[in-house]
N, C-alpha and C positions, 0 to 999 in steps of 0.2 A: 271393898267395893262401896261407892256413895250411890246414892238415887238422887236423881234429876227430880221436881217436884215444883207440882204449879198451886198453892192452895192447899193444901196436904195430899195431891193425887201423885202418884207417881208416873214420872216419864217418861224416864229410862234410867238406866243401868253408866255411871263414868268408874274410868277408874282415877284413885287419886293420884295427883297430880300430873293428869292428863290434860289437853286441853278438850275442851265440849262445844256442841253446839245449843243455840235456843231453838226453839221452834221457828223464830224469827230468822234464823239462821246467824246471827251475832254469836261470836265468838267468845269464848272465855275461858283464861287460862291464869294460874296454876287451877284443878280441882282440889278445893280443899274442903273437910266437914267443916259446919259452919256458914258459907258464904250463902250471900241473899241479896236478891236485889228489890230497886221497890214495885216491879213490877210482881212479886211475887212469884219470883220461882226461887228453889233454896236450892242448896246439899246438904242429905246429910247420910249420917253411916248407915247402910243398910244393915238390917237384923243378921243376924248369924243361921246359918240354915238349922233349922228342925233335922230331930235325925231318922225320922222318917224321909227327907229331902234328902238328906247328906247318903241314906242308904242306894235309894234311886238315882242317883248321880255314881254311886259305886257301881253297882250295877251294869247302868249304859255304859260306865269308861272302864273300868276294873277288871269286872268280871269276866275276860278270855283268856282261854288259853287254848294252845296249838294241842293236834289231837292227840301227840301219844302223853302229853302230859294230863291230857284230860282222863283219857282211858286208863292210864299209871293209876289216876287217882281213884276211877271207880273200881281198879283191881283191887286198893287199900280199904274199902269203904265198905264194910260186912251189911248184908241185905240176906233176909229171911236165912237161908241155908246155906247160903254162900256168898257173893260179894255181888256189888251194883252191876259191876261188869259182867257175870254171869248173867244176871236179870235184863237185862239192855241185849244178849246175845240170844236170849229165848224171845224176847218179842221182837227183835232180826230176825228169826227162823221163822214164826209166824204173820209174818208183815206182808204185803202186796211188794212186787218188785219195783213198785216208782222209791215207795219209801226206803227199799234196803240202797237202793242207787243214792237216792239223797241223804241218808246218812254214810254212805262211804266215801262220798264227795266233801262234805265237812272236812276242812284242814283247819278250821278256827272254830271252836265250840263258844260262842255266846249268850252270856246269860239270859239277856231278853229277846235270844232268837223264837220263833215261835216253835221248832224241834225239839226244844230244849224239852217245856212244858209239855208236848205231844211224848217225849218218852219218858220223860222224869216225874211228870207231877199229873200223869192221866189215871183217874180211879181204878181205871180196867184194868192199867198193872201196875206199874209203877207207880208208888201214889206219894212222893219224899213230899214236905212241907218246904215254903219258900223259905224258912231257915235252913232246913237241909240242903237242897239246892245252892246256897250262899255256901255253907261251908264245905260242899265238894267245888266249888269253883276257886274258893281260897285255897285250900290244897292242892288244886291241878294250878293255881298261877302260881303256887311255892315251885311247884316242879318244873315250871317255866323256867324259873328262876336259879334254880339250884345248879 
């Protein structure tokens, strides 16, 4: 990806050898790193994402998967005396009836859904770490897969 740039501020986002627009709305094509004009706008390659960036982008795009492969995975994932899916099915039993509705209704389990965090990552029972979390969701989109 190149960045559009007026001065060293960034404009926006081209891809290379796209054509782009100026603010001015003047045209210009191929995008290539490198070009400039003299009114000072440039291109040039944009940085490589951070992998904190690169994690959050897995995340939003990556991280689902359908529910018996999610469920498959917390049946595989040992928690206290017995597995995540155990733990997830005792605070089901304990839950108000909007929550046990709304979790039976999930056909797509989402990393950054906010259910996720409310059964997985709340102190009061489930309490996994956002790396935990990541790597039960890498195992249920293996099962997706598989």
């Amino acid at each position: 990806m190149l960045h559009l740039m007026k001065d060293g501020a960034v404009l926006a986002e081209v891809s290379p050898g796209a054509s782009f627009s100026l603010p001015d709305g003047r045209v210009v094509m191929p995008a290539v790193s490198g070009w400039w004009n003299d009114d000072g706008f440039s291109l040039a390659e944009a940085p490589a994402p951070t992998d904190a960036e690169l994690l959050l982008i897995e995340r939003a795009t990556d991280m689902k998967a359908y529910r018996l492969a999610f469920e498959d995975a917390c049946e595989e994932t040992a928690f206290g005396e017995g597995t995540l899916l155990d733990a997830i099915d005792a605070l089901l039993a304990a839950a108000d009836p909007m929550t046990r509705r709304r979790y039976a209704n999930i056909t797509i389990f989402e990393r950054l859904r906010p259910e996720v965090a409310g059964f997985l990552q709340n102190p009061a029972g489930i309490n996994l770490t956002d790396s935990e979390v990541d790597a039960l969701f890498r195992l249920a989109k293996n099962k997706d897969t598989a």
